[in-house]
N, CA, C and O atoms as CSV, one atom per row, in Angstrom:
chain,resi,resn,atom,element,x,y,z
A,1,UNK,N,N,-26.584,34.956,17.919
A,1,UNK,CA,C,-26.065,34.626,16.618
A,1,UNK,C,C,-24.560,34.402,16.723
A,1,UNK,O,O,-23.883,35.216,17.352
A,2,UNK,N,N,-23.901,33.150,16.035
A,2,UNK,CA,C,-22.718,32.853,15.709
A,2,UNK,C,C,-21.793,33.554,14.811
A,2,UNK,O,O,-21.747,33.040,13.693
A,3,UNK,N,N,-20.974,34.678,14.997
A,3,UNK,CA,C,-20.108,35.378,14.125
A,3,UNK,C,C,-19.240,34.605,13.605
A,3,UNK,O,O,-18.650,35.004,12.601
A,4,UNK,N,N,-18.919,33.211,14.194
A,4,UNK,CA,C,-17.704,32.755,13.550
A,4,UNK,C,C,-18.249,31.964,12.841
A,4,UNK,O,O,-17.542,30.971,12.676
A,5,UNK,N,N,-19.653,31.902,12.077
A,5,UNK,CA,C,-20.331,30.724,11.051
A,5,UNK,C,C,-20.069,31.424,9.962
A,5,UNK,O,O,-20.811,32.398,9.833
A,6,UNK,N,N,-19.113,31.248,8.956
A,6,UNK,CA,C,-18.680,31.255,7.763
A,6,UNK,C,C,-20.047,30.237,6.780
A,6,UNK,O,O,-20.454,29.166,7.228
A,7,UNK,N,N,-20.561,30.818,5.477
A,7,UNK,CA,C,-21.066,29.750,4.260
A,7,UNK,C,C,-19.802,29.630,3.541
A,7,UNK,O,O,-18.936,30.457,3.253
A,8,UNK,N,N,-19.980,27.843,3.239
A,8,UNK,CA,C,-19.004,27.901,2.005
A,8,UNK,C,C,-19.617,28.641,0.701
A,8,UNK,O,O,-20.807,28.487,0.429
A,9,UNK,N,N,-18.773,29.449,-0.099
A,9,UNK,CA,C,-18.861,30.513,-0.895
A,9,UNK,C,C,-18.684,28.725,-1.977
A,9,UNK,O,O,-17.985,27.726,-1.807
A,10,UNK,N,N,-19.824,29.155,-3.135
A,10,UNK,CA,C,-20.277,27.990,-4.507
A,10,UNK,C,C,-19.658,28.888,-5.521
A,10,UNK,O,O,-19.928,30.089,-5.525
A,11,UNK,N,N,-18.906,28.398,-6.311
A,11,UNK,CA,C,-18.313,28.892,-7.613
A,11,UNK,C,C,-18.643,28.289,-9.009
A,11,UNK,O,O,-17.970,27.395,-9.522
A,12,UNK,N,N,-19.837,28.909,-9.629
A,12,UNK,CA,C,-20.056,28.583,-10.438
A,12,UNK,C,C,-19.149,28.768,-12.257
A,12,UNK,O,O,-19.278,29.888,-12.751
A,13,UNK,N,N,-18.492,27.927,-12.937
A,13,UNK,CA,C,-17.611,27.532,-13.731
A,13,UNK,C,C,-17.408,26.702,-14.757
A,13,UNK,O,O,-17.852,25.558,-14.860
A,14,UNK,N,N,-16.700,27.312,-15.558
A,14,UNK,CA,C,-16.553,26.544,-17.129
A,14,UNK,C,C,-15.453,26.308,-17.138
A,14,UNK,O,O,-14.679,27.158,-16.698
A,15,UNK,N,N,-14.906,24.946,-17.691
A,15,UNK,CA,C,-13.503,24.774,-17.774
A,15,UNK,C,C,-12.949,25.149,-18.705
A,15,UNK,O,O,-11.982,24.501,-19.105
A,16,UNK,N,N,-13.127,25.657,-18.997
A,16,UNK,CA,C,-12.785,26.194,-20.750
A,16,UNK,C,C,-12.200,27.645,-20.433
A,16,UNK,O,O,-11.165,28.136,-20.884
A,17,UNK,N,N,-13.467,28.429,-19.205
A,17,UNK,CA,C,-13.385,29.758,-19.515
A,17,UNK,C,C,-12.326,30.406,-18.842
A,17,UNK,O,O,-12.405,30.319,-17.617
A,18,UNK,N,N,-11.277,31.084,-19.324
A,18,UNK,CA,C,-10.293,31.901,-18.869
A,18,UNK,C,C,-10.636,32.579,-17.639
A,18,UNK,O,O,-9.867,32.390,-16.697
A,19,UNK,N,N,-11.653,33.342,-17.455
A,19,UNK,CA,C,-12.190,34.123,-16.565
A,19,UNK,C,C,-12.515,33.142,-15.292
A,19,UNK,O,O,-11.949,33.448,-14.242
A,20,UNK,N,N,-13.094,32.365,-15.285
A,20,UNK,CA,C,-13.629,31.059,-14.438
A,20,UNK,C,C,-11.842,30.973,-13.940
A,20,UNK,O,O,-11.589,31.404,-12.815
A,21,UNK,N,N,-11.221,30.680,-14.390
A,21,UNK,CA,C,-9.758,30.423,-14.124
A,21,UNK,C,C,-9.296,31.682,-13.309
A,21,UNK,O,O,-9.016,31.665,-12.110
A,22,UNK,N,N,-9.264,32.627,-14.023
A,22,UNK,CA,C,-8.660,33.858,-12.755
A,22,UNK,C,C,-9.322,33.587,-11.413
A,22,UNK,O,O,-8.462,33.322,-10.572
A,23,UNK,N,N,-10.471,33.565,-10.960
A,23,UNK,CA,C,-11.390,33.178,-9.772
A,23,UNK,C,C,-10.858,32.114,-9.421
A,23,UNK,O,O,-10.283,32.388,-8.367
A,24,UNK,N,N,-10.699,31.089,-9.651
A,24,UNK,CA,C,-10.283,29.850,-9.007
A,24,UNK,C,C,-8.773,30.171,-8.485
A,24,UNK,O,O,-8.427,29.834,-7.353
A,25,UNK,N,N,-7.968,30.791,-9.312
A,25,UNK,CA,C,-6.334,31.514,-8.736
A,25,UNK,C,C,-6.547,32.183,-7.786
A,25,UNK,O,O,-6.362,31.798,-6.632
A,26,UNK,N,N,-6.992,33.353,-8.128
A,26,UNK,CA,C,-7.603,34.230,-6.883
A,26,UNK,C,C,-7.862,33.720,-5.268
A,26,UNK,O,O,-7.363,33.957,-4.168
A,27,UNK,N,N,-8.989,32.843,-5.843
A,27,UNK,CA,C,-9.537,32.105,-3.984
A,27,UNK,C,C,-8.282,31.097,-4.012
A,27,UNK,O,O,-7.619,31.578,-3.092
A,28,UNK,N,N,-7.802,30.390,-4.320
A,28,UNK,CA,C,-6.969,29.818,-4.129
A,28,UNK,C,C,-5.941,30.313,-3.551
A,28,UNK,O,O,-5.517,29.572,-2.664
A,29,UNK,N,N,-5.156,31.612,-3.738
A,29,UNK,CA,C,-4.176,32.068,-3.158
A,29,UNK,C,C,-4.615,32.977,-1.743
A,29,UNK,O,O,-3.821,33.461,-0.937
A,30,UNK,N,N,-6.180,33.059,-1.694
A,30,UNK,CA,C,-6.375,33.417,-0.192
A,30,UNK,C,C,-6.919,32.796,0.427
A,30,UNK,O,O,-7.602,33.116,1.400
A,31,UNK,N,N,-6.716,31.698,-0.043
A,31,UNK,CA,C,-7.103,30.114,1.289
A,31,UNK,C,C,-8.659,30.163,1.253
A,31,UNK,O,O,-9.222,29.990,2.335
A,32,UNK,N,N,-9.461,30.385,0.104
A,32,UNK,CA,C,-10.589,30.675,0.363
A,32,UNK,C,C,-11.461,29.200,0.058
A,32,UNK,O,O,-11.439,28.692,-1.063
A,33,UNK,N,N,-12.125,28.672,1.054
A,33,UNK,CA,C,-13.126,27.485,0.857
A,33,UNK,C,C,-14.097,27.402,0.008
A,33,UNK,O,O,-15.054,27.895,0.605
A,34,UNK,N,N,-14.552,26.969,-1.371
A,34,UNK,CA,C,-15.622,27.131,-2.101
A,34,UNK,C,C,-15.760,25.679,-2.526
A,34,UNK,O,O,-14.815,24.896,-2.430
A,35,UNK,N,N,-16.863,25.357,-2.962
A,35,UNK,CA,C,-17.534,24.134,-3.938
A,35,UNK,C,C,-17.763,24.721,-4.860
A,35,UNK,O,O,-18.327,25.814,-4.885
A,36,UNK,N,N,-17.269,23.945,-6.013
A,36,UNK,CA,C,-17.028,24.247,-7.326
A,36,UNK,C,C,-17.960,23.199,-8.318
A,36,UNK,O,O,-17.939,21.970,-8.387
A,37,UNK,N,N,-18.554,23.926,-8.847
A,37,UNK,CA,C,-20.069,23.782,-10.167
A,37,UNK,C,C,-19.577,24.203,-10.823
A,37,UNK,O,O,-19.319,25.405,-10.872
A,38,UNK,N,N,-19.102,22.957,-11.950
A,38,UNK,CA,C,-18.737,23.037,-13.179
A,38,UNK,C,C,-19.549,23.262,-14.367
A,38,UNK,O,O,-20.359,22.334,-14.373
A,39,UNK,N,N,-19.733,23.929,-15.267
A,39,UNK,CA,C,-20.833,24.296,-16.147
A,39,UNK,C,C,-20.162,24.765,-16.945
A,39,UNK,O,O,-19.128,25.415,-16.794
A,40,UNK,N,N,-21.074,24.270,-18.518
A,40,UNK,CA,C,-20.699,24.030,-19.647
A,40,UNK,C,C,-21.076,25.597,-20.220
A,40,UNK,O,O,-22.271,25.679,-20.505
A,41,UNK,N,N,-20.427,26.657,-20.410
A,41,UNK,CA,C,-21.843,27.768,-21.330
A,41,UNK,C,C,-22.509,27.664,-21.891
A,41,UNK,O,O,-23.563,28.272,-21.704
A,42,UNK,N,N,-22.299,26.657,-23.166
A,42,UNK,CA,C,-23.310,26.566,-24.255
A,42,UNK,C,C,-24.272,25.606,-23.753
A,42,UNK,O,O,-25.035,25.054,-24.545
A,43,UNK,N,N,-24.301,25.406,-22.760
A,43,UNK,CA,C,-25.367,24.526,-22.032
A,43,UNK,C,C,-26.744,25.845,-21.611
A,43,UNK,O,O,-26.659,26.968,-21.114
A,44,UNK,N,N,-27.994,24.977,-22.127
A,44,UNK,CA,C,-28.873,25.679,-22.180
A,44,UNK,C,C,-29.644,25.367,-20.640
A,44,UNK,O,O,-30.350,26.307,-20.277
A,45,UNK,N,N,-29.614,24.520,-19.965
A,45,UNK,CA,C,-29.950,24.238,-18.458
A,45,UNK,C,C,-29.122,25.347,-17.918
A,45,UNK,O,O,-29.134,25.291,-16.688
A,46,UNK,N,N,-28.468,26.248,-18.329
A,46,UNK,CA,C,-27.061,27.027,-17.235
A,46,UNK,C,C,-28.569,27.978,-16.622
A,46,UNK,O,O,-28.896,27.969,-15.436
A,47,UNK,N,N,-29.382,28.795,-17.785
A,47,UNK,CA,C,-30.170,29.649,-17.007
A,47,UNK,C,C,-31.000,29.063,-16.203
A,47,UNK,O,O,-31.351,29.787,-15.271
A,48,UNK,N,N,-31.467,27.973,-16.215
A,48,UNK,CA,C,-32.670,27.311,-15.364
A,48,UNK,C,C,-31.997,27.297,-13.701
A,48,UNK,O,O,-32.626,27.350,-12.644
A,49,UNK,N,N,-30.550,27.209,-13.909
A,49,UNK,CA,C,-30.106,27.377,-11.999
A,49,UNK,C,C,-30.494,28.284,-11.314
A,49,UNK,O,O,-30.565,29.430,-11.759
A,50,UNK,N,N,-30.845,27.951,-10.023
A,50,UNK,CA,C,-31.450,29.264,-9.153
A,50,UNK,C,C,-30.465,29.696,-9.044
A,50,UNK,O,O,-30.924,30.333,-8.096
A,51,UNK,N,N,-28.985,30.161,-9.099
A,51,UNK,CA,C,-28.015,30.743,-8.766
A,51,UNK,C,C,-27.831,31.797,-9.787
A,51,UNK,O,O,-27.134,32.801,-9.642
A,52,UNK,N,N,-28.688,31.398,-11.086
A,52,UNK,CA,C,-27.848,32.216,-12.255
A,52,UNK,C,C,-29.389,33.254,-11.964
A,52,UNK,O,O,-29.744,34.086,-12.800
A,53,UNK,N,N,-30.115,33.025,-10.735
A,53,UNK,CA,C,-31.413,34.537,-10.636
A,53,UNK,C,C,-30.745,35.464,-9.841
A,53,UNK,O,O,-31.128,36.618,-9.648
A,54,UNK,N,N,-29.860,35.011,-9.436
A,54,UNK,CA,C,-28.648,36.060,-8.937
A,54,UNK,C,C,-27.639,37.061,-9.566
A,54,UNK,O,O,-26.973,37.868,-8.918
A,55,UNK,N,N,-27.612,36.881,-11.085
A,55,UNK,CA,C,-26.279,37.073,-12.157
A,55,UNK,C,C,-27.089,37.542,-13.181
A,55,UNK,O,O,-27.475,36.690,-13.982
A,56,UNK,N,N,-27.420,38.621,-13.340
A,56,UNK,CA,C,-28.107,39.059,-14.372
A,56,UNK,C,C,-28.132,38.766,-15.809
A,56,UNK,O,O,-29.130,38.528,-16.490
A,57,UNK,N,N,-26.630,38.824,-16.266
A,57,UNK,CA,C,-26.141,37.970,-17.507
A,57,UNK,C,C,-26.250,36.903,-17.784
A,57,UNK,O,O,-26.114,36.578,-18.963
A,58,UNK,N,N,-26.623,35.670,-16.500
A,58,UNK,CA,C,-26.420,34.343,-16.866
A,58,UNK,C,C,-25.086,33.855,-17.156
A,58,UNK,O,O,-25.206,32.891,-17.912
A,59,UNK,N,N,-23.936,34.075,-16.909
A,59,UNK,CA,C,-22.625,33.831,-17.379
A,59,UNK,C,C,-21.623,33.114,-16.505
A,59,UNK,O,O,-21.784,33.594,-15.383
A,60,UNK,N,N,-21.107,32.622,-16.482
A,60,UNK,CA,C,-19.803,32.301,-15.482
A,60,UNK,C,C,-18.765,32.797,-16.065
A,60,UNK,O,O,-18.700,32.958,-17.283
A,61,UNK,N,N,-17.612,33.163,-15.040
A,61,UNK,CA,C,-17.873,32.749,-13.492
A,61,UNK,C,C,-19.152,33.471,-12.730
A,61,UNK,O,O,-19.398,34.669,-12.870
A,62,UNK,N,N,-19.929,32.577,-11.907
A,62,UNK,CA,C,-20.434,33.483,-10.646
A,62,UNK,C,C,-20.072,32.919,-9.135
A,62,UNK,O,O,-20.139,31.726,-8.837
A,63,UNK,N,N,-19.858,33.492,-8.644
A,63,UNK,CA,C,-19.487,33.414,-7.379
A,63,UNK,C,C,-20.860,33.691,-5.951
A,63,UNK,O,O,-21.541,34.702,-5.777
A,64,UNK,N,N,-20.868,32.660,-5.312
A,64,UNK,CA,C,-22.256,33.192,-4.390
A,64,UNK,C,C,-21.700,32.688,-2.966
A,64,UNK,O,O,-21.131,31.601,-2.867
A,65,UNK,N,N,-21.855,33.353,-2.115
A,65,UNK,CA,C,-21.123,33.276,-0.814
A,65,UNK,C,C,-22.429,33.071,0.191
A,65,UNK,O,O,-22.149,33.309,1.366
A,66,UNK,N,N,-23.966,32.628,-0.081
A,66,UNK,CA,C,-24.841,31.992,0.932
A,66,UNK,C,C,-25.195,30.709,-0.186
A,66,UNK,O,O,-24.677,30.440,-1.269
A,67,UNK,N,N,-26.274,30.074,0.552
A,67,UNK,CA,C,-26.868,29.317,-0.171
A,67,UNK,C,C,-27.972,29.671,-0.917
A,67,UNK,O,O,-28.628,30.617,-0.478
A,68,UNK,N,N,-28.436,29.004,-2.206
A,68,UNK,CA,C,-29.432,30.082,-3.260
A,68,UNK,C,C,-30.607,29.055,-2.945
A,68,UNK,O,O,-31.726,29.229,-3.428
C-alpha cells in the first residue's frame, strides 16, 4: 500500500452560507486540495446526495475526505 496516496477531500457548500465560508478560509490557509460542490439549501435534491448519508443533518458545509 501507497502512504503517500492522499483523496482529494469534496466540500460540500452554499454560497450564501457563512459557515460554508469559514471552511473554505480554513482549507485555504492550510494549502488544503478539495473540489468544491456548490449547493443550494433550500434545494430539495441536497438529501438525495450519497454524501449527505454521511451528515446526519443533511446540512452544509460537509466536508468528506474519501470518495462516497
Amino acid at each position: 500500500m501507497n502512504s503517500n496516496k492522499h483523496s482529494i477531500m469534496t466540500l460540500y457548500t452554499d454560497a450564501s452560507d457563512l459557515y460554508s465560508h469559514k471552511v473554505r478560509i480554513v482549507l485555504a490557509e492550510k494549502g488544503v486540495t478539495y473540489n468544491l460542490v456548490d449547493i443550494h439549501s433550500s434545494d430539495v435534491t441536497m438529501k438525495s446526495l450519497s454524501a449527505f448519508y454521511n451528515n446526519p443533518y443533511s446540512t452544509v458545509p460537509t466536508l468528506l475526505d474519501r470518495d462516497v
